[in-house]
N, C-alpha and C positions, 0 to 999 in steps of 0.2 A: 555723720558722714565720716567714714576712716581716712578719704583724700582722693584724687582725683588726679589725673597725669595724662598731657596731650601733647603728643608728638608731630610735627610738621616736618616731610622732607623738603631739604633743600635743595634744589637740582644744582650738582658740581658740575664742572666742565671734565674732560680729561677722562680717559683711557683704565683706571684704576678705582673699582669699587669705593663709595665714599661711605665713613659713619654716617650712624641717626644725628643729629643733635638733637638733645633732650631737653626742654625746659619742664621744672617740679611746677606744682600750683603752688600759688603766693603761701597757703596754709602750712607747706612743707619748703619752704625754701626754695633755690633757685641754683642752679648751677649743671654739669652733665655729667647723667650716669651712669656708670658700669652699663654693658648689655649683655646676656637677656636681661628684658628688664619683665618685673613679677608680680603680679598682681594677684594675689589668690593662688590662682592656680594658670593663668594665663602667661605665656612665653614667649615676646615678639622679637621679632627682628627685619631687619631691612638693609639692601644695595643696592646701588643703583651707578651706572656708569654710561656715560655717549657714546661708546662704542668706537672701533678702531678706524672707521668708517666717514664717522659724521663728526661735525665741527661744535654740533650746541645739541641739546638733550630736550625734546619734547614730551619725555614722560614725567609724570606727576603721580606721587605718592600720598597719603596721609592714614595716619591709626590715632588711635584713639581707644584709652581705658580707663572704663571708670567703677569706683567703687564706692558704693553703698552699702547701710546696713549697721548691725551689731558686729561686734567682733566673733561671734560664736557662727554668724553663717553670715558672713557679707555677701551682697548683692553685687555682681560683677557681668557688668558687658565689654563688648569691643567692637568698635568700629574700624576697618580695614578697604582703605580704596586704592585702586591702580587707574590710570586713566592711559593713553599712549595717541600723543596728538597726530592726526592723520600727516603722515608724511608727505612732502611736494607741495602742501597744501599753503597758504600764506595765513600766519597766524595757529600754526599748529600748539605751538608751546602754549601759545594765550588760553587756547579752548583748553586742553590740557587740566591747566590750573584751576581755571573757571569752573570745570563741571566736576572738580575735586571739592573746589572750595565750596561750588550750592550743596553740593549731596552732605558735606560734612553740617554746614550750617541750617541743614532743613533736617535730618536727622537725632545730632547732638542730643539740640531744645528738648525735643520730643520724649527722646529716650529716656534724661536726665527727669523732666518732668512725667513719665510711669513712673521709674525708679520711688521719685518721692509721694506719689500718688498711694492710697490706701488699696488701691488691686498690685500696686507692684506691676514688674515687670511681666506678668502673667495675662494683663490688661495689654501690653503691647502689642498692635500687627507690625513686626519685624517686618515680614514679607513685602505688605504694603506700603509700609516707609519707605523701604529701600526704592520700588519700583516708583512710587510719586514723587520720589527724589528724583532717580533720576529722567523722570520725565520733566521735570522743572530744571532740574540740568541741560538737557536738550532746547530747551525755548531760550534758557539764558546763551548758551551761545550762538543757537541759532541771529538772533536779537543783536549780541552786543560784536559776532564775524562770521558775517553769512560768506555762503562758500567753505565757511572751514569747518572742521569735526574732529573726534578724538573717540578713540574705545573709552567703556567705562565700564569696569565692576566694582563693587561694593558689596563686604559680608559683613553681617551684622553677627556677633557670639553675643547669643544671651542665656545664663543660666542652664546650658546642656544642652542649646539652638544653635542650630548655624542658618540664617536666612542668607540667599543671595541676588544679587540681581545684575546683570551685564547687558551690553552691546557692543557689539565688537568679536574681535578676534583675540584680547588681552584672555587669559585663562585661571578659572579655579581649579586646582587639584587636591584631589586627597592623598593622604602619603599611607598606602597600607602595609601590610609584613610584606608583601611580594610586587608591590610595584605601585603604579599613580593610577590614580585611576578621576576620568574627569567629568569635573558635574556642568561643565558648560559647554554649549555647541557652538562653534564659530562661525561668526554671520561673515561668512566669506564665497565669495565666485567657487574657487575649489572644492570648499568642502562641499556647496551644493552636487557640484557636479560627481565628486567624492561616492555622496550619498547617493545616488542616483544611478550610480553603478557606471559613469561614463570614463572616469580614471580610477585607477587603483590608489592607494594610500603616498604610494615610494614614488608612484606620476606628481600626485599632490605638493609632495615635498619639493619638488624643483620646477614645478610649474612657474613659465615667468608671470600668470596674473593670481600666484598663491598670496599676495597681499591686497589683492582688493576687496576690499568691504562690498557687501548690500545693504547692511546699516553701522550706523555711527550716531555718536550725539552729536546736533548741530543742523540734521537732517531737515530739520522743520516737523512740522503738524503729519500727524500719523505715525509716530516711530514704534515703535513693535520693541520693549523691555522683555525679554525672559528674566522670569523668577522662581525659585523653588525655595524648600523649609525642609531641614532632616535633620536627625540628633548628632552631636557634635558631642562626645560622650570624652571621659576622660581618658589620654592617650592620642588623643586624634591630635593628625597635622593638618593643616591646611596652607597652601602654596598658591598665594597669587602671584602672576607673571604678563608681564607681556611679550609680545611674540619676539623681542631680542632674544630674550631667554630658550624658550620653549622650541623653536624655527633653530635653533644652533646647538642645542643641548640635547641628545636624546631623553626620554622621561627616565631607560635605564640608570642612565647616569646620573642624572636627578637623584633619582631615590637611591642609589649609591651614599652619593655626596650628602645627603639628608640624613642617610642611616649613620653614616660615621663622624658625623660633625657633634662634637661638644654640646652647641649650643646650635639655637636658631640662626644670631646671628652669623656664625662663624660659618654655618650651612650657605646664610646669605652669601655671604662675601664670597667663599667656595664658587658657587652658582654662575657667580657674574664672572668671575675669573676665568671659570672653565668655558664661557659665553665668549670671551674674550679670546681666550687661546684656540676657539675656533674659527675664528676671524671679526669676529666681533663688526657685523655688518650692519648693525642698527643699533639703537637705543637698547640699554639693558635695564627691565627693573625686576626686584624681585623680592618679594614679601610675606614673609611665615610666622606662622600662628600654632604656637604648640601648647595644645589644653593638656599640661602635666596633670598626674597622676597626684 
């Protein structure tokens, strides 16, 4: 094993994009590090802020990367979740955290054990983790605060894979040479109607019920995960957000602030800032994954 490194965000309070805190594994030490932080060839970053708005921060973060292997071709994956607890709702933060925390602890295990398994990560259903996860995320908060709910996405990078799986309105994007372009559809009232040809896009965007869900985790028995699997090839970004960001930010400017940031990090921080300086009217989080070159 070359080592292994797991990141937990912390939700800060306050108006102003917050660091990762970093802890190394015991094998390497302990203390916080520089960011991007590099794993092979993997380049994370993360912000997240309450918004100008709101008093306390219902969104919940976690990543996750790990490395196996020889030194001549290590085996590397990543784990990357957003969650964004349903607003007005009692208990939003708790669900949040909660269906951060089953998805990370029912995927990890698994992961960690293909990794050391003789099929290797090639043995892994990426795809199906994800979504059994977070369908076991859903019953847990279902179970432990009925009535509440939270979006959830979760990508899995394995080995030139990107699996993902969501509910909600929280978004994956990909960062191309000319703009974002996105691989999830949001289980939302508007965009139904959106899709349906009943409002236009720029109706959508100011619609006073553009934030209601028709699914969430928390929902109970029956909830409906989309999942999909595509290559995640060297160069690629990927941008998870929830709707603080994305609802305040055009994608132009996204992928602006993406293309000319340093780092992923610094991209992050950029993101929520400019999230902010639009009026920062809900929770901000924002989380990028750069498979260098």
């Amino acid at each position: 094993m070359l080592g292994s490194l797991r990141k937990w965000w912390q939700r800060a309070p306050g108006a102003q994009p917050q660091p990762l805190q970093l802890k190394q594994a015991a094998a390497r030490g302990s203390g916080q590090l520089p960011a991007p932080i590099t794993f092979g060839q993997l380049l994370v970053g993360a912000a997240q802020s309450s918004g100008l708005r709101r008093t306390s921060n219902e969104d919940a973060l976690f990543a996750n990367v790990e490395i196996f292997g020889v030194a001549e071709r290590p085996s590397q994956s990543g784990l990357f979740v957003v969650a964004d607890g349903v607003g007005g709702h009692r208990h939003g933060a708790q669900a949040s955290a909660l269906a951060v925390q089953t998805v990370s602890q029912a995927v990890v295990p698994a992961l960690l054990a293909a990794q050391a398994g003789a099929g290797g990560l090639q043995s892994f259903d990426g795809q199906g983790s994800l979504s059994a996860a977070l369908g076991a995320a859903n019953l847990a908060v279902f179970a432990a605060y009925p009535g509440s709910g939270t979006t959830l996405i979760a990508a899995l990078v394995t080995d030139g894979w990107l699996h993902l799986a969501h509910v909600g309105d929280s978004r994956a994007m990909l960062v191309e040479a000319h703009g974002m372009r996105a691989l999830t559809e949001d289980h939302t009232l508007v965009r139904r109607l959106q899709i349906a040809g009943h409002i236009t896009a720029e109706q959508a965007a100011v619609h006073p019920q553009r934030s209601t869900l028709l699914r969430s985790v928390g929902q109970g028995e029956g909830l409906q995960v989309d999942s999909s699997s595509q290559a995640f090839e060297p160069g690629s970004r990927l941008l998870l957000c929830t709707d603080g960001l994305w609802g305040c930010v055009s994608d132009a400017v996204l992928h602006q602030i993406i293309s000319a940031a340093t780092d992923p990090q610094a991209a992050c921080v950029e993101m929520v800032t400019a999230a902010n300086q639009a009026g920062g009217s809900d929770n901000i989080s924002a989380l990028l994954v750069h498979y260098a070159r």
